[in-house]
Wavefront OBJ file of the C-alpha trace (Angstrom):
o trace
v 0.000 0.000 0.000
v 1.278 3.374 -0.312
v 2.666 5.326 2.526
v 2.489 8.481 1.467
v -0.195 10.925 3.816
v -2.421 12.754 1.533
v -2.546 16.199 2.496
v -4.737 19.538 2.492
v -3.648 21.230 -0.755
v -1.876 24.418 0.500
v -4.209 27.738 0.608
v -2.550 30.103 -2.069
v -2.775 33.862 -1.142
v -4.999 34.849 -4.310
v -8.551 34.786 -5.433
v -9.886 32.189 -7.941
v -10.096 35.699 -10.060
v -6.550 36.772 -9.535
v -5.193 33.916 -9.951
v -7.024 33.203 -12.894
v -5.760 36.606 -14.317
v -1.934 35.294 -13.750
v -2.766 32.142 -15.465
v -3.618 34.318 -18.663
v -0.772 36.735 -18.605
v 1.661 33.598 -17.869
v 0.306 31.676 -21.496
v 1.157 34.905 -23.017
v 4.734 35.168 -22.157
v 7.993 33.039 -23.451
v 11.062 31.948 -20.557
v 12.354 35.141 -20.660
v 9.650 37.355 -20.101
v 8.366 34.918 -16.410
v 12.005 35.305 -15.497
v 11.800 39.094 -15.782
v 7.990 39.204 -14.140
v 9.260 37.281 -11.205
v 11.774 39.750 -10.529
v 9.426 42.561 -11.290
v 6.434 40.944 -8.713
v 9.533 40.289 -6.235
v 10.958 43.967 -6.013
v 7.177 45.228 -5.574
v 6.138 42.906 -2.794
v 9.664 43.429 -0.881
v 8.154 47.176 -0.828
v 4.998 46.053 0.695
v 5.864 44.043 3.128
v 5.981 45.259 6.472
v 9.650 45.221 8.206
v 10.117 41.892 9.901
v 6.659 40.241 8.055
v 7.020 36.797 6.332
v 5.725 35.630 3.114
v 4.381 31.941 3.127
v 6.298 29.689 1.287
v 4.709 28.786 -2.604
v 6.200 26.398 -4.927
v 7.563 28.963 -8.014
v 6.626 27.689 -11.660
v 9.864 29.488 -13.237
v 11.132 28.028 -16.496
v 14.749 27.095 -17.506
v 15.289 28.753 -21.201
v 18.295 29.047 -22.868
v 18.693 32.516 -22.173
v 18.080 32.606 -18.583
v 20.782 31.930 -15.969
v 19.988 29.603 -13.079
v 21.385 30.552 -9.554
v 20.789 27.985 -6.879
v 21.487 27.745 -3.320
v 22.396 25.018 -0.217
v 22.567 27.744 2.867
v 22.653 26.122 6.673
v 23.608 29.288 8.175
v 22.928 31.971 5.124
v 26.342 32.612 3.507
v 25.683 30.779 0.550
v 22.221 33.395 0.095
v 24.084 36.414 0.254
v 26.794 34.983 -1.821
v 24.138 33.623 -4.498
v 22.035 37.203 -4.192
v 25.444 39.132 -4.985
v 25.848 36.941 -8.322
v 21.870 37.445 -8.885
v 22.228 41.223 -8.588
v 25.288 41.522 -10.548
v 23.659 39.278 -13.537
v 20.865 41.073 -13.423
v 22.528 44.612 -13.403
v 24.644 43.066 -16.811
v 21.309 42.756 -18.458
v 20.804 39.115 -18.002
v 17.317 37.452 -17.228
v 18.206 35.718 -14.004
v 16.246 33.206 -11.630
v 17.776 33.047 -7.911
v 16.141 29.879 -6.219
v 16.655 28.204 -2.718
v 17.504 24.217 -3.640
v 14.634 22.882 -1.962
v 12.209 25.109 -4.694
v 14.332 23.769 -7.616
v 11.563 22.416 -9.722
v 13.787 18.730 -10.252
v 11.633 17.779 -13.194
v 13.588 20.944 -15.008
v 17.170 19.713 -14.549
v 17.224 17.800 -17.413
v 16.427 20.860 -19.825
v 18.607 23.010 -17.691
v 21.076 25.133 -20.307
v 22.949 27.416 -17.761
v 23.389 26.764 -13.828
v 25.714 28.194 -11.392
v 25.396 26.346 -7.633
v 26.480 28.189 -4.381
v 25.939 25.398 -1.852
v 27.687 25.005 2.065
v 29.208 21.928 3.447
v 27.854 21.096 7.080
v 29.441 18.834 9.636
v 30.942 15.636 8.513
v 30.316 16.551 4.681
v 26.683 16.869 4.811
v 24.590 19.355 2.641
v 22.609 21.882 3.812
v 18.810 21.026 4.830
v 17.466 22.836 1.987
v 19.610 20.861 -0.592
v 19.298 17.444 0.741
v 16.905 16.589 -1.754
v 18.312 18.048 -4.665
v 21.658 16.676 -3.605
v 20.006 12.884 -3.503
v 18.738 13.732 -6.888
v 21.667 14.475 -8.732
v 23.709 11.673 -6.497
v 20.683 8.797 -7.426
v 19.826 6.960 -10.419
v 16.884 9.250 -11.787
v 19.479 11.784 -12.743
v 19.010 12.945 -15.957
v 21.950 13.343 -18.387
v 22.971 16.901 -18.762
v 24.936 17.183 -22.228
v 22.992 20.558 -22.320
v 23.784 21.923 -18.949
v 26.819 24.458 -18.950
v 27.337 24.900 -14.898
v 30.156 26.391 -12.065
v 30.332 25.240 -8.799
v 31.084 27.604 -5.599
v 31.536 25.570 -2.574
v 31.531 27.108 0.829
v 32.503 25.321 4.293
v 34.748 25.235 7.329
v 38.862 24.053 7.267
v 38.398 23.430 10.869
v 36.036 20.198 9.510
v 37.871 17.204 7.933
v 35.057 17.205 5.195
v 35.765 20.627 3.888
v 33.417 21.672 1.068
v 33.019 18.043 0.063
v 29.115 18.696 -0.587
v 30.546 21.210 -3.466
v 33.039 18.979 -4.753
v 30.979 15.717 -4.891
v 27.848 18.302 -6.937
v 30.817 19.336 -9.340
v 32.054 16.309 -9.961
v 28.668 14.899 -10.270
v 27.803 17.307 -13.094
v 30.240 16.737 -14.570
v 29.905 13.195 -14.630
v 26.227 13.387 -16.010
v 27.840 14.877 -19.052
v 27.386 18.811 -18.232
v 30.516 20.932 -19.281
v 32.661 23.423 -16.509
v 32.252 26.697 -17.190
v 35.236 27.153 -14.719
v 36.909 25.327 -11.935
v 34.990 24.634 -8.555
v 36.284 27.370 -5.908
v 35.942 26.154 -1.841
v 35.461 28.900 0.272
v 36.878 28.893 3.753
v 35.341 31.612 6.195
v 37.250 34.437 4.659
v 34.723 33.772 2.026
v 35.185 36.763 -0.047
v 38.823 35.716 -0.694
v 37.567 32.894 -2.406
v 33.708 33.924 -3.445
v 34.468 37.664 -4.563
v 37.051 36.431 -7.418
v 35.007 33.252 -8.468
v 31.915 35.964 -8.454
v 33.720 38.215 -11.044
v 34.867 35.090 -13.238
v 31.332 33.116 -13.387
v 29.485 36.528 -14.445
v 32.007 37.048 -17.300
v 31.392 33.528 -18.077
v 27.507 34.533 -18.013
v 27.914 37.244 -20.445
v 29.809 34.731 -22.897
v 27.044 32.021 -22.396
v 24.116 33.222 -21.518
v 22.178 36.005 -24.524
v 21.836 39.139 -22.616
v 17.841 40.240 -23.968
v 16.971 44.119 -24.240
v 13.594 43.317 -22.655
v 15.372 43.053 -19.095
v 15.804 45.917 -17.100
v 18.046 45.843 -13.428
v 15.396 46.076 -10.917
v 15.310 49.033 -8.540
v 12.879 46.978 -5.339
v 11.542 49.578 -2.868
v 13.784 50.422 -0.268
v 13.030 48.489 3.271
v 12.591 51.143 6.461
v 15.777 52.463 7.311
v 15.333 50.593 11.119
v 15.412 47.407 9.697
v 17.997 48.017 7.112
v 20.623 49.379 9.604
v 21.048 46.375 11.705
v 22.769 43.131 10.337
v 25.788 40.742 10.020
v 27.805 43.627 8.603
v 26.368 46.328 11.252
v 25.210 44.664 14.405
v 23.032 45.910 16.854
v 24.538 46.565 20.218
v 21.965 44.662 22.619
v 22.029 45.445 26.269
v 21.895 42.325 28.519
v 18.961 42.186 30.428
v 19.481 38.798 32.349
v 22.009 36.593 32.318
v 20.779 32.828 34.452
v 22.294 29.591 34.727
v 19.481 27.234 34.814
v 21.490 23.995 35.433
v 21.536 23.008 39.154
v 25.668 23.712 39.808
v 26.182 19.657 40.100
v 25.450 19.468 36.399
v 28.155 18.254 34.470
v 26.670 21.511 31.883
v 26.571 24.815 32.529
v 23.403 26.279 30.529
v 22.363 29.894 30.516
v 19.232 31.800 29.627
v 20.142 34.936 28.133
v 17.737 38.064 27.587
v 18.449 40.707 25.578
v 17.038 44.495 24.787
v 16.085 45.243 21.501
v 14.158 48.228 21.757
v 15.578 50.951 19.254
v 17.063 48.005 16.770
v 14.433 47.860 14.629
v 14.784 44.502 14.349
v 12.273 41.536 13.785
v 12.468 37.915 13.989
v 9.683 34.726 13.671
v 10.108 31.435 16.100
v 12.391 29.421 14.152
v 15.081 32.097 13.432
v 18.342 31.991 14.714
v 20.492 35.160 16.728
v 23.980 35.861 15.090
v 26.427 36.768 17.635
v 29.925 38.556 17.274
v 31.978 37.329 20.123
v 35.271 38.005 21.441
v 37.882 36.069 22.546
v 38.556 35.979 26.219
v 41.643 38.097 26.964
v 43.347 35.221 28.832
v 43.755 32.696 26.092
v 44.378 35.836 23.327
v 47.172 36.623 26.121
v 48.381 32.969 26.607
v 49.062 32.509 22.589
v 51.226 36.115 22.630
v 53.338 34.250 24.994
v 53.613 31.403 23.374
v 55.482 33.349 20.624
v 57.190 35.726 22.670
v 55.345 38.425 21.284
v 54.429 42.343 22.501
v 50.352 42.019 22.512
v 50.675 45.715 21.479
v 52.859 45.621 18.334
v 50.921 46.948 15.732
v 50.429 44.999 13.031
v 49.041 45.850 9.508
v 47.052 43.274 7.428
v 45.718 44.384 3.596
v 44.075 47.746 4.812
v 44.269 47.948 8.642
v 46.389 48.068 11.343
v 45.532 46.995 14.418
v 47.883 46.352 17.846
v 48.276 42.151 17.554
v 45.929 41.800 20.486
v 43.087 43.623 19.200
v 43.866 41.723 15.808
v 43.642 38.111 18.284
v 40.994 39.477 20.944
v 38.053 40.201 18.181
v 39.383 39.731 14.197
v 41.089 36.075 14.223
v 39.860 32.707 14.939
v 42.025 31.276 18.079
v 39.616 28.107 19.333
v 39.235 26.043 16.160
v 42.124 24.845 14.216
v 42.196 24.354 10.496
v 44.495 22.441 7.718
v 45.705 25.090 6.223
v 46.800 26.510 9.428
v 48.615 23.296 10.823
v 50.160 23.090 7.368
v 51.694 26.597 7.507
v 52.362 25.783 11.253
v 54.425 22.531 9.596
v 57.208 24.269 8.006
v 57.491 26.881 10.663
v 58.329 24.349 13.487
v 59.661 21.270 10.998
v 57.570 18.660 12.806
v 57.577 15.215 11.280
v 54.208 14.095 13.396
v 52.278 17.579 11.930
v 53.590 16.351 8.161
v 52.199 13.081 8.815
v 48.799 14.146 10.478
v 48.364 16.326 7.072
v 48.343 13.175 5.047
v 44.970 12.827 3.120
v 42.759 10.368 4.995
v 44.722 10.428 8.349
v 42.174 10.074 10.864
v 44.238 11.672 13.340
v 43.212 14.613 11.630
v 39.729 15.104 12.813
v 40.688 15.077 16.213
v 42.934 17.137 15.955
v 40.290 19.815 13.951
v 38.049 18.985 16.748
v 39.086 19.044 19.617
v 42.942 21.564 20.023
v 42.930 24.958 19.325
v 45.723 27.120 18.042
v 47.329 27.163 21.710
v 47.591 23.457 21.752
v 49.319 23.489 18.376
v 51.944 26.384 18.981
v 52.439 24.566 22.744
v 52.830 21.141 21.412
v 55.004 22.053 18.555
v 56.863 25.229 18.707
v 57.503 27.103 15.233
v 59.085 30.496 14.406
v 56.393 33.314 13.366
v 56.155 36.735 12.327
v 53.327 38.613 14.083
v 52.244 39.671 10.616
v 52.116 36.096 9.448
v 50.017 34.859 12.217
v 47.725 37.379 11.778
v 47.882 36.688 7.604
v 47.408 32.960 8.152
v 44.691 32.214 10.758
v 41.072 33.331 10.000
v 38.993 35.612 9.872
v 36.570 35.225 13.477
v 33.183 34.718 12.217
v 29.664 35.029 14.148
v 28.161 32.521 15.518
v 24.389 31.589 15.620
v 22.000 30.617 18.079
v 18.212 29.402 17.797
v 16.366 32.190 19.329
v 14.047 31.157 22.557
v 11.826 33.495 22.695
v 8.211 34.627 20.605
v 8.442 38.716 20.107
v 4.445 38.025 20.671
v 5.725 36.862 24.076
v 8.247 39.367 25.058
v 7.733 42.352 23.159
v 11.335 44.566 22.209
v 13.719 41.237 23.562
v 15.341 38.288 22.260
v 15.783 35.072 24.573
v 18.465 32.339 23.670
v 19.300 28.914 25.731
v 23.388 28.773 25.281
v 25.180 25.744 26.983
v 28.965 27.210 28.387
v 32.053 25.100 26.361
v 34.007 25.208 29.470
v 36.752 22.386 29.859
v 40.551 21.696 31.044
v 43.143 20.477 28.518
v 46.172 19.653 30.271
v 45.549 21.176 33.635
v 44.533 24.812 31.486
v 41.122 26.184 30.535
v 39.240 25.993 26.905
v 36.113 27.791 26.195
v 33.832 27.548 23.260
v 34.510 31.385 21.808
v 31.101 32.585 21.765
v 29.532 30.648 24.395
v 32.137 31.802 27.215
v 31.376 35.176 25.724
v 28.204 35.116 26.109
v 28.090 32.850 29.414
v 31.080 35.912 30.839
v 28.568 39.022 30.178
v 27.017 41.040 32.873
v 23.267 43.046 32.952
v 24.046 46.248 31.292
v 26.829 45.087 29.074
v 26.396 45.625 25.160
v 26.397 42.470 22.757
v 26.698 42.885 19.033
v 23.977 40.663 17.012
v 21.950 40.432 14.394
v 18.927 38.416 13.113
v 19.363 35.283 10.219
v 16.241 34.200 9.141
v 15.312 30.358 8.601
v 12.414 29.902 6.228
v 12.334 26.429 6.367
v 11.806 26.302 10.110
v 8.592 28.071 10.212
v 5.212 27.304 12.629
v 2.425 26.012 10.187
v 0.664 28.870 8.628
v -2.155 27.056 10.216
v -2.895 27.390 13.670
v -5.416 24.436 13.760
v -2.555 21.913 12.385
v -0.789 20.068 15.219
v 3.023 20.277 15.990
v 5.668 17.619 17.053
v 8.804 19.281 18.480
v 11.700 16.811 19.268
v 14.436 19.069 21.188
v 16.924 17.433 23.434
v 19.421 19.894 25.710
v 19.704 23.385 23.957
v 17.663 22.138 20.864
v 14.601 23.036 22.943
v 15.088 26.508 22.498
v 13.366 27.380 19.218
v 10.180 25.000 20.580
v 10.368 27.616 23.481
v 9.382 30.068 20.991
v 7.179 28.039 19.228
v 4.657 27.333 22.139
v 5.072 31.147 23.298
v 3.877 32.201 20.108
v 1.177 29.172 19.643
v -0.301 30.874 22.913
v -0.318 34.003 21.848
v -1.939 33.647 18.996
v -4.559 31.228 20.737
v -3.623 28.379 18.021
v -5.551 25.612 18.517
v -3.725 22.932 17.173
v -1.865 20.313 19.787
v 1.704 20.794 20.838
v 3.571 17.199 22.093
v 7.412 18.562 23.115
v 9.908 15.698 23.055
v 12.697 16.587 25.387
v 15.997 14.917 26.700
v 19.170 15.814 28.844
v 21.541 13.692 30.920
v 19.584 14.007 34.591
v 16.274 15.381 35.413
v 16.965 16.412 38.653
v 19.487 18.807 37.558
v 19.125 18.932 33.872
v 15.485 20.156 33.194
v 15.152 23.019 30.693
v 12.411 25.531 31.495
v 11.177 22.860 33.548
v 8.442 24.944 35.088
v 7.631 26.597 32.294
v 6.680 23.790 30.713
v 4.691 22.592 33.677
v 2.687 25.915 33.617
v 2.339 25.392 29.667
v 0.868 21.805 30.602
v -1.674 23.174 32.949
v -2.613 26.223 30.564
v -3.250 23.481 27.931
v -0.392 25.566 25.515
v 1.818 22.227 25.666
v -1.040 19.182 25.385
v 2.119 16.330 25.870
v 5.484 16.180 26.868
v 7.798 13.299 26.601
v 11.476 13.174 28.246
v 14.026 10.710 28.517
v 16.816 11.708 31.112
v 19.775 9.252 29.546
v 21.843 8.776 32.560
v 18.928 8.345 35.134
v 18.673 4.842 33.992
v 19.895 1.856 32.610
v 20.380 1.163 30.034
v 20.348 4.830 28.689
v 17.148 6.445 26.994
v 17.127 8.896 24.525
v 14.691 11.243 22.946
v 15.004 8.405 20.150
v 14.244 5.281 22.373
v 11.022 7.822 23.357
v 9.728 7.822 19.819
v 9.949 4.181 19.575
v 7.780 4.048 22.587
v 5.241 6.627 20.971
v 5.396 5.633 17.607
v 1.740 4.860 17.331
v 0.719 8.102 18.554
v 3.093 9.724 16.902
v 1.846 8.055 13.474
v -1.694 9.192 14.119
v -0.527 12.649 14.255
v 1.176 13.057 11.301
v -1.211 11.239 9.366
v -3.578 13.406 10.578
v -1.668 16.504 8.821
v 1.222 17.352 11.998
v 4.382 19.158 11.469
v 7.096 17.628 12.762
v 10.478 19.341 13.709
v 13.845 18.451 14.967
v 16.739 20.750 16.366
v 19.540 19.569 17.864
v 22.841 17.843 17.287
v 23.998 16.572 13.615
v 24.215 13.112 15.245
v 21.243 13.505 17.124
v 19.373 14.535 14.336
v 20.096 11.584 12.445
v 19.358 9.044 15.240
v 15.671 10.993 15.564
v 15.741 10.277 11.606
v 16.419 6.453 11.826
v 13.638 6.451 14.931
v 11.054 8.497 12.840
v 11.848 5.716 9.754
v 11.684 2.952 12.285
v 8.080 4.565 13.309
v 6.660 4.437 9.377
v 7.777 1.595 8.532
v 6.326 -0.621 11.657
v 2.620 0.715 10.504
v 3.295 0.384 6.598
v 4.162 -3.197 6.631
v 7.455 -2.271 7.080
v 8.407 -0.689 3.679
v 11.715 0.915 4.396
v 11.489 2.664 1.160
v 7.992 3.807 1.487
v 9.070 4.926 4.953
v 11.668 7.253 3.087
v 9.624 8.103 0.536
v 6.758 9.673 3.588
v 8.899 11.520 5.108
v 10.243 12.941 1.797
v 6.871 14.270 1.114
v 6.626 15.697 4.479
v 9.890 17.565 4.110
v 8.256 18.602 0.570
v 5.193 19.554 1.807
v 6.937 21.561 4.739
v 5.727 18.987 7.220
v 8.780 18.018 8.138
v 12.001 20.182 9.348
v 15.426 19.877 10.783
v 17.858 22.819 12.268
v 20.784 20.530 12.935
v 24.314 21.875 13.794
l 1 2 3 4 5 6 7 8 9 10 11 12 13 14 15 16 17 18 19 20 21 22 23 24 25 26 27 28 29 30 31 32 33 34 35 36 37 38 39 40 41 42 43 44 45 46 47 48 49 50 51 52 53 54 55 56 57 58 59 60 61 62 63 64 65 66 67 68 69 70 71 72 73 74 75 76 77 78 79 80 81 82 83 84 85 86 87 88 89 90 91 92 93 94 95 96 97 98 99 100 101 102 103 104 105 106 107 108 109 110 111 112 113 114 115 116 117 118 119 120 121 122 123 124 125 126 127 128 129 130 131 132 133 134 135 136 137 138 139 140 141 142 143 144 145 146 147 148 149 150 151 152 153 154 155 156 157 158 159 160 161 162 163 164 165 166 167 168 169 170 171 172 173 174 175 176 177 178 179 180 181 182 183 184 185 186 187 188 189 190 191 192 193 194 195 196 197 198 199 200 201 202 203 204 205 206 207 208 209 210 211 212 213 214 215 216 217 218 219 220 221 222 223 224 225 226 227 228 229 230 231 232 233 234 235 236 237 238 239 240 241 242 243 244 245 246 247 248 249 250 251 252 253 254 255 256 257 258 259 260 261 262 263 264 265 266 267 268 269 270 271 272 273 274 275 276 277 278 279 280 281 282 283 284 285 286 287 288 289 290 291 292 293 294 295 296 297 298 299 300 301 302 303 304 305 306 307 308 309 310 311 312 313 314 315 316 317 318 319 320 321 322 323 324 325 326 327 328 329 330 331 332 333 334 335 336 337 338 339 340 341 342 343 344 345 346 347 348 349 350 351 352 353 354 355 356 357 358 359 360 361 362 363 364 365 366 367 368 369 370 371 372 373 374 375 376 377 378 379 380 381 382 383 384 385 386 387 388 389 390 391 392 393 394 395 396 397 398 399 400 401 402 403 404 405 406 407 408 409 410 411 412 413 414 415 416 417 418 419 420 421 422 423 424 425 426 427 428 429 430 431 432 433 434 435 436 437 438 439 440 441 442 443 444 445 446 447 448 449 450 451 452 453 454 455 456 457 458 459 460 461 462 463 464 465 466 467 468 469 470 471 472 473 474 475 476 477 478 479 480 481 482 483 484 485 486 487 488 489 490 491 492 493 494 495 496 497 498 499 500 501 502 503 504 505 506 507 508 509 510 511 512 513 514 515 516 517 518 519 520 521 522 523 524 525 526 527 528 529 530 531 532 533 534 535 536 537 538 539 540 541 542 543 544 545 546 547 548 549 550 551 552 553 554 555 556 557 558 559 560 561 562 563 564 565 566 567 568 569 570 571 572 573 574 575 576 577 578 579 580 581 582 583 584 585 586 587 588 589 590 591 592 593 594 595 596 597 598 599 600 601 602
């Protein structure tokens, strides 16, 4: 029998009149002329559309042709957006009819007509794509890949050196292509997190290669989109907002083995807007003694100043907020190699050592300068580690809830290594801040991690330790808006005694009938241990019923995590399908199609 749920067909935001009205202009126009309306309909809703709104998500009918360029993007944590938006707006300025898509709105069924296709796509933890390209990755990886003699594509790959796996999604897509018989318009480029190094070059060469391949048409014009309100367009990754801290809690009893905080910060003044399901991007710093402890370790004067391509800075200001000191990367133990001459380093740089991802995963630059002392030049160091990057948290809070704020649940990387302190960069920032200190942040939207547009639909929320935070949000803003679809919260944590997240607020959410179940599974209270995992098995009846009967389902969390919930959640379809492993994939396909089904994994 077939195990795919039939579903509500998705309530589109037009009248049968309107929409019969776009039907007609649509037959009238070729490729290029949809390409350009899509644009044109884009840059007039973006100007009205209040600040901080959200626009349901619609499957878009857009049409390869031979003279439109394809831009597609993989994001996890919105790089590869901005990147592909840059390349959109600079085709477009050059006059050429340009469609920007998200992978997961790729119309598949087009690929195989595809003419010209540039990819911008992010590799996440051990060489897994992005949530939004999982499916068109499996596509192009599986057997019902078309071949794609036609295809002319580039390939941008963006990732993290501090990861064994670097960029592989990228390189595995490129090679892929190219293996389905598509021709290289240039070579793949991987990205580290200086990404404009890398992207800004690669940028420039794909749009010449755009202007060779692709026919720029008279009949498109650079759009000029409304301007946002100056509030909301002052405030982001580039310009953060300086937040005031408002409360700053441990809510771990102090005999946990983790220190979590709750952390509440001001908005008011930012401008700034954000739904449940969107993350808080943090510029941290690092703490003064371990920026202190690696001057040392090179006998250097903290306040040399030091220039690097533009900018001079005194060496500890360039360590303290500018350079990446707690995760390690291969290009940085190679350089660190022939400074110090180490055989072991040479040999731990060997492709498929295994040593490797240890050593990316668990030293930091003051283990490696320690370990193996090498000869630098303060100018070097700075020129050779990278750039410090943000880092994001799900946001715990509903603004329905709490007005001008933003809440996040942040677990403190605190540890010894050889009798000295580590910290996690941001998190011991964060965990280290007073009430009245200033943080800079910003807001990254996550489309695909949205509440159901409707409030009647029931929700599954599968959360263990910090991954509860964004189902925080999600019943704070279910309440508010008096949804009346059911809310089951899966939760887990090593004890519940000391352990609990929000514990009372859930109990009050219980009793308010905003949280109708709750399951937990407290791992070490019992033997053997249970997991949120080993909870779904136990459920999976009930859990069935609900998403049969239309639930949304979401997991945050872990990478590992999420894929042990994954196996569970299979485990759960198959036992009432007859136990069809591939119709058990295939359901919960269609619920990640249909929206029914998302992951923020990390």
């Amino acid at each position: 029998m077939s195990a795919r749920a039939s579903s509500p067909a998705a309530a589109l935001p037009l009248t049968e009149g309107q929409l019969a009205r776009v039907h007609e202009i649509a037959d009238e126009l070729d490729g290029t002329g949809l390409a350009w309306l899509s644009g044109y309909a884009a840059g007039i809703a973006r100007g009205r559309i209040a600040p901080g709104s959200r626009i349901a998500a619609h499957p878009v009918e857009t049409v390869a042709t031979t003279h439109t360029l394809s831009i597609v993007y993989g994001s996890q944590t919105g790089n590869a957006k901005r990147v592909a938006e840059q390349l959109a707006a600079d085709a477009e300025a050059a006059g050429i009819a340009v469609r920007l898509l998200r992978a997961d709105a790729y119309p598949l069924r087009e690929l195989k007509n595809e003419r010209h296709l540039y990819l911008v796509i992010s590799t996440q933890g051990d060489g897994d794509p992005p949530e939004d390209a999982r499916e068109l990755f499996d596509h192009l990886g599986g057997k019902r890949a078309p071949r794609l003699e036609q295809l002319r594509y580039a390939v941008l790959g963006l990732g993290d050196s501090s990861y064994p796996k670097f960029c592989a999604v990228g390189e595995r897509l490129d090679a892929r292509l190219a293996e389905l018989g598509a021709t290289r318009l240039l070579p793949r480029a991987d990205a580290d997190l200086d990404i404009g190094t890398v992207a800004d070059p690669w940028r420039a060469q794909a749009l010449a290669k755009a202007r060779e391949s692709v026919k720029p048409t008279a009949t498109v014009t650079p759009l000029r989109p409304p301007a946002v309100s100056p509030a909301a367009a002052v405030h982001s990754r580039e310009q953060p907002f300086q937040a005031e801290v408002l409360a700053n809690q441990r809510i771990t009893a102090h005999d946990s083995g983790k220190d979590v905080r709750h952390i509440e910060l001001a908005l008011a003044g930012s401008g700034l807007h954000y739904e449940p399901g969107d993350a808080l991007g943090v510029w941290p710093r690092n703490a003064p003694p371990l920026v202190e402890a690696v001057i040392d370790a090179l006998g250097f004067d903290g306040d040399t100043p030091v220039q690097h391509r533009e900018m001079t800075l005194p060496l500890h200001q360039w360590l303290g907020t500018h350079r990446e000191l707690t995760r390690l990367s291969r290009p940085f133990i190679a350089a660190h190699a022939e400074r110090s001459g180490a055989a072991g380093l040479r040999e731990l740089l060997v492709p498929g050592n295994p040593a490797l991802g240890e050593w990316l995963g668990e030293r930091q630059v003051i283990d490696l300068l320690r370990q193996h002392p090498g000869a630098w030049t303060a100018e070097d160091l700075v020129a050779q580690l990278r750039p410090l990057q943000p880092r994001l948290y799900s946001i715990a809070s509903s603004q329905k809830a709490v007005g001008e704020e933003v809440h996040l649940t942040v677990a403190h990387v605190d540890y010894l290594r050889d009798g000295d302190p580590r910290w996690g960069v941001a998190s011991h920032f964060l965990a280290t801040r007073d009430e009245g200190d200033a943080l800079p942040l910003y807001i990254e939207a996550n489309e695909r991690f949205r509440l159901p547009g409707d409030p009647s639909r029931d929700v599954i929320m599968i959360g263990p330790g910090t991954g509860v935070a964004p189902f925080r949000a999600f019943v704070q803003e279910r309440q508010a808006i008096g949804a009346p679809g059911r809310n089951w919260l899966f939760f887990g944590n090593p004890h519940f005694r000391s352990d609990f997240l929000y514990q009372l607020e859930w109990q009050r959410a219980l009793k308010e009938g905003a949280l109708d179940r709750i399951d937990l599974a407290f791992s070490r209270d019992r033997a053997p241990k249970t997991y949120v995992q080993h909870r779904i098995a136990e459920r999976a009846r009930d859990l069935y019923d609900w998403l049969q009967n239309g639930a949304h389902l979401y997991v945050c969390g872990a990478i590992a995590m999420g894929k042990d919930v994954h196996t569970a959640l299979l485990d759960t379809v198959a036992s009432h399908n007859g136990g069809n492993r591939e119709a058990a994939e295939a359901y919960l396909d269609e619920l990640s199609r249909q929206g029914r089904y998302a992951r923020d994994v990390y």
